[in-house]
C-alpha positions as CSV (number, residue, x, y, z in Angstrom):
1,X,20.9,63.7,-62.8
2,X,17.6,63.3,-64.9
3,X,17.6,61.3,-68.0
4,X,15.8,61.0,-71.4
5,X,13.7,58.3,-70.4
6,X,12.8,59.9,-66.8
7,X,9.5,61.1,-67.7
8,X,8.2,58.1,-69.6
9,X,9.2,56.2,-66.4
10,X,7.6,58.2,-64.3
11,X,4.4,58.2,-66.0
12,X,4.7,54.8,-66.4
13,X,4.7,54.6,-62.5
14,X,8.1,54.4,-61.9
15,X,9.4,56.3,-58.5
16,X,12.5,58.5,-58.5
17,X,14.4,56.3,-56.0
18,X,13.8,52.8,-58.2
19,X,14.9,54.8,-61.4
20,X,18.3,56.0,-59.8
21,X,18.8,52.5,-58.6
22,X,18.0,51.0,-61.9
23,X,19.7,53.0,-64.2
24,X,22.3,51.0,-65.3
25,X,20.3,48.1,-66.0
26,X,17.4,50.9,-68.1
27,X,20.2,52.3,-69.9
28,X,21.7,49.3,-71.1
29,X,17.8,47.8,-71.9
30,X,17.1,50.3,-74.0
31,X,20.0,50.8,-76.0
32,X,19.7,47.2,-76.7
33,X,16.4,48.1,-78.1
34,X,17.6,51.2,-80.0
35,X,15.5,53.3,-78.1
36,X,16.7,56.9,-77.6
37,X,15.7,60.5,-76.9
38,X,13.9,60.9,-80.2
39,X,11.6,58.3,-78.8
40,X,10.9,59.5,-75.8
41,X,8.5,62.6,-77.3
42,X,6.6,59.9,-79.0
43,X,6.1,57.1,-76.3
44,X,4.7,59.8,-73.9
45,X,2.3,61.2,-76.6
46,X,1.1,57.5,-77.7
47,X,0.8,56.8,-74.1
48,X,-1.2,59.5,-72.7
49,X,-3.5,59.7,-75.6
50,X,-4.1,55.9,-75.1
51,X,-4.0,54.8,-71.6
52,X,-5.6,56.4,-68.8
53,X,-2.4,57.2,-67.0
54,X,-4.5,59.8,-64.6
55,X,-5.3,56.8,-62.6
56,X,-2.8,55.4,-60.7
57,X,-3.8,51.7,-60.9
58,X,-2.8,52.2,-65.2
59,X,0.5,53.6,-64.3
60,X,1.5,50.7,-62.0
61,X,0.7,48.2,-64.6
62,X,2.2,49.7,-66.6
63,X,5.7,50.1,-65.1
64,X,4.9,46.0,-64.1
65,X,5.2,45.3,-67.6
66,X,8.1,47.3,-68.5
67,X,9.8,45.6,-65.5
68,X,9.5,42.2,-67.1
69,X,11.0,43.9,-70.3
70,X,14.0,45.0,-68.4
71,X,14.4,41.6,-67.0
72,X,13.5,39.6,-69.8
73,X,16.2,41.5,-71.7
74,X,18.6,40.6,-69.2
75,X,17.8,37.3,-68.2
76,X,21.0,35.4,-70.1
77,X,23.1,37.8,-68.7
78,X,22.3,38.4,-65.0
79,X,22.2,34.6,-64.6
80,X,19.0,33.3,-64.5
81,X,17.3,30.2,-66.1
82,X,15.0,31.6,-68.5
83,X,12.0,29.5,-69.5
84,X,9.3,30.6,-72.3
85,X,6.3,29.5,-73.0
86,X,3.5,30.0,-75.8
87,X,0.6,32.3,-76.6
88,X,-2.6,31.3,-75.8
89,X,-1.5,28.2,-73.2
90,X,-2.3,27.0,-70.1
91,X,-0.3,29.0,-67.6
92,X,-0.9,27.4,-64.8
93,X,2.1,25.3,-65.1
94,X,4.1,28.9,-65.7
95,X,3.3,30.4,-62.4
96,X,4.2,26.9,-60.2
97,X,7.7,26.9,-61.9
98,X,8.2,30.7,-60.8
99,X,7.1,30.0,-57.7
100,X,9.9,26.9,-57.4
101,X,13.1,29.1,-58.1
102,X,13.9,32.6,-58.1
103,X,16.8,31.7,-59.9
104,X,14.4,30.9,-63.1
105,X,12.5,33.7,-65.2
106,X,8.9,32.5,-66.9
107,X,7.9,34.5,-69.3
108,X,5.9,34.9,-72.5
109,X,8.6,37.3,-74.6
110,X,5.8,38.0,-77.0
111,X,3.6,39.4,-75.4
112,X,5.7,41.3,-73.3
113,X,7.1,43.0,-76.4
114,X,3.9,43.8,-77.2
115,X,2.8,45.7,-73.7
116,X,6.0,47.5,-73.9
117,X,7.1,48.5,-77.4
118,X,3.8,48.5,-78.9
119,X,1.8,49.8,-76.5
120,X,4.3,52.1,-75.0
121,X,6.4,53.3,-77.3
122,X,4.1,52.1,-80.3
123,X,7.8,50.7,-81.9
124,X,7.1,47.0,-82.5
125,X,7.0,46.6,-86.4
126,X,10.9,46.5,-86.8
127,X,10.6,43.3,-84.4
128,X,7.7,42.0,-86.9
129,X,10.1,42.6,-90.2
130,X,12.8,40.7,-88.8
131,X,10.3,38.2,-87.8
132,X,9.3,38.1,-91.5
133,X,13.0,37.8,-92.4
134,X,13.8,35.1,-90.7
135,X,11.3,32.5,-91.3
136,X,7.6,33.7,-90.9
137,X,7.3,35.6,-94.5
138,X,4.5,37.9,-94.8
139,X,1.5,36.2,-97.1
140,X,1.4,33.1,-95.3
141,X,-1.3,33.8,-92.4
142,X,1.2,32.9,-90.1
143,X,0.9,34.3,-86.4
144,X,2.0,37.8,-85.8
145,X,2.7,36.5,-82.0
146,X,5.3,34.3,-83.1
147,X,6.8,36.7,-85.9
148,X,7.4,38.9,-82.6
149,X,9.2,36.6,-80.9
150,X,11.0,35.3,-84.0
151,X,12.4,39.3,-84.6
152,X,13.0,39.5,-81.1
153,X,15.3,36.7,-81.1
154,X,17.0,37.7,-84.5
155,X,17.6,41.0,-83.7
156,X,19.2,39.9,-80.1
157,X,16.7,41.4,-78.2
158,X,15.1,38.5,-76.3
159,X,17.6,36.1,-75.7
160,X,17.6,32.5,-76.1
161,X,16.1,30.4,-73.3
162,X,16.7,26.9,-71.5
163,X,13.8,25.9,-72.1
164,X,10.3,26.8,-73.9
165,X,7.0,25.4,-73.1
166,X,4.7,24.7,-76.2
167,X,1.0,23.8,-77.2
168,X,0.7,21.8,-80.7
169,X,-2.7,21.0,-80.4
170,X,-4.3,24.7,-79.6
171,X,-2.1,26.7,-81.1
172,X,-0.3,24.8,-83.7
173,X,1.7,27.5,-85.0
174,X,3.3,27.9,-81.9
175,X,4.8,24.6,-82.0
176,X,6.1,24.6,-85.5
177,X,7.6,28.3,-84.4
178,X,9.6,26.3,-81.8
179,X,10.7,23.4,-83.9
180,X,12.0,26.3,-86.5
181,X,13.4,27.8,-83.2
182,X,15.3,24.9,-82.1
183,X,17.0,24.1,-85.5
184,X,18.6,27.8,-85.1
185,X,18.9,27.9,-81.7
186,X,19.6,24.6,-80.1
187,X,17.2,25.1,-77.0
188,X,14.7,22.3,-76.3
189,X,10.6,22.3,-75.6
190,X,8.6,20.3,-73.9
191,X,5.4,19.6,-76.4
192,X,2.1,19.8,-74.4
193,X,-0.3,17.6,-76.8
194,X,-4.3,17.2,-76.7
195,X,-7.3,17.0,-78.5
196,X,-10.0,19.2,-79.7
197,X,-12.3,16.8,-80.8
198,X,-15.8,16.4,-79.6
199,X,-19.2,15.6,-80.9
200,X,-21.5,19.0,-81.5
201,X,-23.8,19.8,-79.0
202,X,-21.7,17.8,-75.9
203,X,-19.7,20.9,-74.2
204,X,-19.9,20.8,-71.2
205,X,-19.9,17.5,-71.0
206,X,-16.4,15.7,-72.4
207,X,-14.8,12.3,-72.3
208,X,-12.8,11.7,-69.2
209,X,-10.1,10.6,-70.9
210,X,-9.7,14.0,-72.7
211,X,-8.7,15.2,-69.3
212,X,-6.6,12.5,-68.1
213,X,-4.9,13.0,-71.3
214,X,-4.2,16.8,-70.9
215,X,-3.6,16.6,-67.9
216,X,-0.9,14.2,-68.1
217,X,0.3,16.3,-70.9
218,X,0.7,19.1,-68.5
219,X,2.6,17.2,-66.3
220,X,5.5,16.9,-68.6
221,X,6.1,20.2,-68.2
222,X,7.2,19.5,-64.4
223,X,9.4,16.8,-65.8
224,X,11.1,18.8,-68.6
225,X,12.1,21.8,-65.7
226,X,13.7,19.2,-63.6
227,X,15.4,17.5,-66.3
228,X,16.6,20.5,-68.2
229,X,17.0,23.0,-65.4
230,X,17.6,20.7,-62.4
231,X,14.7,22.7,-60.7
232,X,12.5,20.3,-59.1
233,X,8.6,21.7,-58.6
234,X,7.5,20.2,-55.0
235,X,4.3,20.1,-53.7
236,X,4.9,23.2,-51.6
237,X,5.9,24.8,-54.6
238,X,2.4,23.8,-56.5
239,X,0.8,25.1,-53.1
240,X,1.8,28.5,-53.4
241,X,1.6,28.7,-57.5
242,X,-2.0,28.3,-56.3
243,X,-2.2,30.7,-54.0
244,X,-0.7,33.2,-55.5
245,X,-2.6,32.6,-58.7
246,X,-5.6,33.0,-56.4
247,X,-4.7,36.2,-55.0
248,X,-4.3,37.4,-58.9
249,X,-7.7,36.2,-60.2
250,X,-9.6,37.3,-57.4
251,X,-8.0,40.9,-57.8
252,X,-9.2,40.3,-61.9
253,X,-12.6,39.3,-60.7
254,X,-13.4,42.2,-59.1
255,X,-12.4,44.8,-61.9
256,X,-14.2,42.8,-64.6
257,X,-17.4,43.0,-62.2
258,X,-16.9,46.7,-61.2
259,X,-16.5,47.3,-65.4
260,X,-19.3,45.1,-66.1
261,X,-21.7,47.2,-64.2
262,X,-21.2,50.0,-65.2
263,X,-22.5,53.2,-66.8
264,X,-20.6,55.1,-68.4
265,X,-17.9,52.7,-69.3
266,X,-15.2,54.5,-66.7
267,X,-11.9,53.6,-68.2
268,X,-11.0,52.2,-71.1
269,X,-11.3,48.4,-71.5
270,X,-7.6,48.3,-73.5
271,X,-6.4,49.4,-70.0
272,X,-8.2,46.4,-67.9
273,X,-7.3,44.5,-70.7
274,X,-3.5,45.6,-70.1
275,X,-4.2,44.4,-66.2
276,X,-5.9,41.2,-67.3
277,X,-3.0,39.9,-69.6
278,X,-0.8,40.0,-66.4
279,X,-2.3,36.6,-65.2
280,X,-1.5,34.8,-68.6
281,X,1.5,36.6,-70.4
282,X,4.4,36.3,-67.8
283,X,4.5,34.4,-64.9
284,X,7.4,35.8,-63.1
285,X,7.5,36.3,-59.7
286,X,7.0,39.8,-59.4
287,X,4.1,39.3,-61.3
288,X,2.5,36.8,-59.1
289,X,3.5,39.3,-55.7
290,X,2.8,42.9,-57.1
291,X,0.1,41.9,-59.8
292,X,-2.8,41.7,-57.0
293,X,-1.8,44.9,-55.8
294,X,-2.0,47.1,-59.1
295,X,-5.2,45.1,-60.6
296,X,-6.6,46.3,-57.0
297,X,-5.4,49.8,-57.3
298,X,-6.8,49.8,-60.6
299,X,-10.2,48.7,-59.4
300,X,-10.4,51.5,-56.6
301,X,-9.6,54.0,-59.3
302,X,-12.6,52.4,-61.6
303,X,-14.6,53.0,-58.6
304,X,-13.9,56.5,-57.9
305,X,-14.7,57.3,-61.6
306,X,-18.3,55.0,-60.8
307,X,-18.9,57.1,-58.1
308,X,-18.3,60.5,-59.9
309,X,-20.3,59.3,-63.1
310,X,-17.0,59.6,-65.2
311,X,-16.8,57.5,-68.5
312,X,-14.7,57.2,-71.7
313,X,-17.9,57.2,-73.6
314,X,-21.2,58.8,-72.9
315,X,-23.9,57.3,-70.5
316,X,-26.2,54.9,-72.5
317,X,-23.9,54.4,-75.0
318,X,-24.8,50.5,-76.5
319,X,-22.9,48.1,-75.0
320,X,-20.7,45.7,-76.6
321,X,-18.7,43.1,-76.2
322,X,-15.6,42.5,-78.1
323,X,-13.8,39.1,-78.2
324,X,-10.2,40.8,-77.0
325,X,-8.4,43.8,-77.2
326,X,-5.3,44.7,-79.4
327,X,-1.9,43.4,-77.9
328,X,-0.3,45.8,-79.2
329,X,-1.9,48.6,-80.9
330,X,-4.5,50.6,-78.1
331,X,-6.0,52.4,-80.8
332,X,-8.0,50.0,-82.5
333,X,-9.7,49.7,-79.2
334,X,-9.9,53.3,-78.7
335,X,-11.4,53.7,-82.2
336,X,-14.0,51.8,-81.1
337,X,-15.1,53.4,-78.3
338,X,-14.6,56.9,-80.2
339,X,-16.9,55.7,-82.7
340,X,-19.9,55.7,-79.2
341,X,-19.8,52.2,-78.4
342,X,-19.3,50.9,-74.6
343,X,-16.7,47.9,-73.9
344,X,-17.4,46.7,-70.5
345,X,-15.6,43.8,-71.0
346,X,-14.4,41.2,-73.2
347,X,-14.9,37.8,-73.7
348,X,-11.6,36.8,-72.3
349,X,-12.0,38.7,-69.6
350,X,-15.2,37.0,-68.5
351,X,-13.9,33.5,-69.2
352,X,-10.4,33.8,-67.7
353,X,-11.7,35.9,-64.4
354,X,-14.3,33.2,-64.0
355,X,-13.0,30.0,-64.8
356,X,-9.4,30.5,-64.0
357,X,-10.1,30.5,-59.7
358,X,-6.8,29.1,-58.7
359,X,-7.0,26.2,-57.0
360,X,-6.1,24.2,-53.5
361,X,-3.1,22.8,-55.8
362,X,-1.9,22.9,-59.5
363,X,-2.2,19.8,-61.2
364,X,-2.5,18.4,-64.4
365,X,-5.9,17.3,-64.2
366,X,-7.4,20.4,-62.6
367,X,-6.2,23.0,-64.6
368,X,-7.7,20.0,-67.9
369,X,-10.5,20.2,-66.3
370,X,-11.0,24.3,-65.7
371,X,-9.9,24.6,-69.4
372,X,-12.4,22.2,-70.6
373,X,-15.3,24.5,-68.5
374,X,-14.4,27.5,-70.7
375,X,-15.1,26.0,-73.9
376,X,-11.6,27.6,-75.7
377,X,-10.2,24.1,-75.2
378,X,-12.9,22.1,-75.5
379,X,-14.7,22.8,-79.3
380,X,-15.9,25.2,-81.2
381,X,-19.3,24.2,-80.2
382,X,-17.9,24.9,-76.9
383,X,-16.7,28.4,-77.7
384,X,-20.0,29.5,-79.7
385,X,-22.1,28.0,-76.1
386,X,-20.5,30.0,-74.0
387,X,-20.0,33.1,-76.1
388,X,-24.0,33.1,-76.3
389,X,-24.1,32.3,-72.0
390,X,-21.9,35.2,-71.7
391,X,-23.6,37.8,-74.1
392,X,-26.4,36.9,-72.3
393,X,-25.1,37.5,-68.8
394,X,-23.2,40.9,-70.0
395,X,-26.7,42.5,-70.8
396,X,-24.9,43.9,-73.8
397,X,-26.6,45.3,-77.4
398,X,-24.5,43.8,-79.7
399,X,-20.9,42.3,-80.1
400,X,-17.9,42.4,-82.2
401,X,-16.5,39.2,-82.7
402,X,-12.6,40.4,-83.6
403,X,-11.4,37.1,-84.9
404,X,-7.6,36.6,-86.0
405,X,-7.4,35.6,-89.6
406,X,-4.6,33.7,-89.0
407,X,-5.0,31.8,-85.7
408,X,-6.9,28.8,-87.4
409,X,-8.7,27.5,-83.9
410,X,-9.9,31.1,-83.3
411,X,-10.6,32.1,-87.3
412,X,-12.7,28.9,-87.9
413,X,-16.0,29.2,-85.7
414,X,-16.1,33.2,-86.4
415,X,-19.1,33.1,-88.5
416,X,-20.4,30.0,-87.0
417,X,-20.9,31.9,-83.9
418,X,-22.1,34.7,-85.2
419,X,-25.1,32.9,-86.5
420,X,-25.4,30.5,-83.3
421,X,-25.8,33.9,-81.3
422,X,-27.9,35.8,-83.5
423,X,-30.2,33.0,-83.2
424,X,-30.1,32.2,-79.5
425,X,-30.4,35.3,-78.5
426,X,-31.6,38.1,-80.8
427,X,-28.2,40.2,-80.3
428,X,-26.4,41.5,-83.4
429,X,-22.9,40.1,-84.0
430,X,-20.4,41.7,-86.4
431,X,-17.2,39.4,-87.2
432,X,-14.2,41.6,-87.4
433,X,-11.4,40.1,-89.1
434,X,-8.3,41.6,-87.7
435,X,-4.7,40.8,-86.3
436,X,-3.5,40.3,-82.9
437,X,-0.4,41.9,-82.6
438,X,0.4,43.1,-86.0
439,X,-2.0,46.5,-86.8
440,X,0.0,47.8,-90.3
441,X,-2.7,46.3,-92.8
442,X,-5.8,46.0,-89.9
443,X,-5.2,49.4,-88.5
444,X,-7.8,51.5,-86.8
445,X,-8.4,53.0,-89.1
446,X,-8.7,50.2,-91.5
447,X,-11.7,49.0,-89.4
448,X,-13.3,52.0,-88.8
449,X,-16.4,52.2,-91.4
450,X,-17.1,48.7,-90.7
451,X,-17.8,49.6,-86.7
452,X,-19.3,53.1,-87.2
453,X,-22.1,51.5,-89.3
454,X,-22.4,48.6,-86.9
455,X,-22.3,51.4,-84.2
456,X,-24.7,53.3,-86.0
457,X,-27.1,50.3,-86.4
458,X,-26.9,49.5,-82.5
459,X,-28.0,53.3,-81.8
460,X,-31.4,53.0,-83.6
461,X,-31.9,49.4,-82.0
462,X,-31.8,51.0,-79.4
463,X,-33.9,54.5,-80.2
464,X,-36.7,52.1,-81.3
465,X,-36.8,49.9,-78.3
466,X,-37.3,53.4,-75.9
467,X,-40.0,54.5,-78.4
């Protein structure tokens, strides 16, 4: 007998047989998340009008993430170990640990409840008041990402893990987020530590002992699962975390190349950006087996569109490149490219597909020393050099560099780099503040006049160049 929820599910890419067979564990997900038939209208509207769920690569990524909603959900109570980690990290260490047990569940719980109840069923500021509530007060510049996972805990939505993996060197609100966690929770962390210091004009270059010090760092990790879990990561474990993760960036690579040829733009970039956020915000094992497949449907899809001269925006549209897209929101990226202007890919996107290989083995060291290669964890100088490298490469008219107001290592070189690039290489830069996951006061349509002028200004860049 057909359900509420059927339809969402099934555009979501959900097959009859796995939503009979699921049921139980669906019905008992959603009333935990007080979502009902009065919901349902909604979720398929937002979703239709903001993914491009005519493809089928869209609708498999998208059930992906609602499966790790269902099973983060019910982690605590179907018996598995439950490990989370932080937002932005170094998930290499993430996908080796799934790979060790199937008894353990890694995930990042905040952005999965942002791929599932903000972009599907566009429900996610309750989570953000309670996360306001209960410790992260509105005012403050503190991360949306953690005030998610905050709510989500308070509410009982997410439950409480064994174990959470940190960053207090990078993200140093996440840490603080998981000391406050802790003292009302109980569970422990394991603290990966670093530095960010470096003299200007040395990326790529960096001290050795930078690396040996992260990498050591990253290490603990692998000690904390053993001695909190009792799961001990071997070397074949490390082996296929690698291979796996392999298998997932090369499936990345291609889309981002396919997108970054071409014109028209043929899907939006919110969508590859829903695809590329699977190799970085869970590492689960379904994630690690079915990923490749739906980034690669997704692909053949984009191509398909290439070869039939379909686009989201109209051929010759200027093309931009934006730093990332929304967690949570799809319009603000969809505003964007309503107001004329081509996203073929982000910066993320370029950074993550090329730098983030997979390699032989994961260790320590060699995931240091691929961080260190895309600048995010190396300096700011580091971030500005290889915004302007990839600007360049893109062959794009201008950019908008959407910085977080309250992510301090991502807010502080915003208008550094948008001089750096503007003088390396001529191409106009327009720093966006805006939120990551939180879109109530930097809404779409918030931001709006700020891009259709820039948008406007591209256009007659461009008009005068042909003349």
């Amino acid at each position: 007998m057909a359900e509420y929820y059927d339809d969402l599910l099934k555009l979501c890419g959900f097959e009859d047989e796995e939503i009979n067979r699921e049921r139980p564990r669906i019905e008992k997900v959603f009333q935990r998340l007080e979502i009902g038939p009065a919901d349902m209208e909604r979720a398929e509207s937002w979703t239709r009008q903001n993914h491009d769920v005519e493809l089928a690569g869209v609708r498999k990524i998208l059930r992906l993430w609602l499966k790790e909603l269902i099973d983060l959900v019910l982690a605590r109570e179907e018996g598995r170990k439950l490990v989370y980690y932080g937002f932005p990290t170094i998930a290499g260490p993430a996908g080796t640990i799934a790979a060790a047990s199937d008894e353990v569940f890694c995930t990042c719980p905040d952005v999965v409840l942002c791929h599932t109840l903000g972009q599907i069923f566009n429900k996610l500021n309750p989570i953000l008041e309670a996360g306001e509530e209960n410790g992260l007060p509105p005012g403050h510049g503190l991360c949306s990402l953690q005030q998610v996972r905050v709510g989500g805990m308070a509410k009982g939505i997410i439950p409480v893990p064994d174990l959470a993996l940190t960053s207090s060197y990078f993200c140093d609100m996440g840490s603080k987020t998981d000391e406050l966690l802790h003292e009302r929770y109980g569970h422990p962390a394991v603290y990966v530590d670093g530095s960010m210091d470096s003299r200007w004009g040395e990326f790529p270059e960096y001290l050795p002992e930078r690396v040996e010090f992260l990498g050591g760092q990253l290490e603990k990790v692998f000690e904390g699962v053993k001695e909190v879990l009792g799961v001990e990561v071997t070397e074949a474990d490390r082996s296929e975390g690698a291979s796996r993760s392999r298998d997932l960036m090369g499936a990345l690579r291609e889309l981002v190349e396919l997108m970054s040829g071409a014109d028209p733009q043929p899907v939006s970039i919110d969508d590859v950006e829903m695809a590329r956020r699977l190799t970085v915000g869970s590492a689960s094992k379904r994630i690690l087996v079915e990923g490749p497949q739906a980034i690669a449907l997704l692909s053949q899809g984009v191509k398909e569109r290439i070869d039939k001269g379909i686009g989201v925006v109209e051929k010759g549209a200027p093309r931009i490149m934006i730093y990332l897209a929304h967690f949570s929101d799809p319009s603000i990226v969809r505003m964007i490219e309503s107001c004329g202007l081509s996203i073929p890919q982000t910066y993320l996107a370029a950074t993550t597909s090329k730098y983030r290989r997979g390699t032989p083995f994961i260790a320590g060291e060699i995931l240091a020393k691929e961080e260190m290669a895309r600048g995010s964890f190396h300096s700011n100088y580091g971030v500005v050099t290889r915004a302007a490298e990839i600007i360049q490469e893109a062959n794009v008219d201008g950019v908008i560099w959407n910085y977080l107001y309250n992510c301090r290592p991502i807010s502080l070189p915003a208008y550094l780099l948008k001089r750096f690039v503007e003088k390396e290489t001529g191409i106009p830069v327009l720093a966006l503040e805006f939120d990551l996951a939180d879109s109530r006061t930097y809404s779409a349509g918030a931001l709006r006049t700020r891009v259709e002028t820039f948008a406007e200004m591209l256009r007659a860049r461009k008009a005068s160049v042909r003349v």
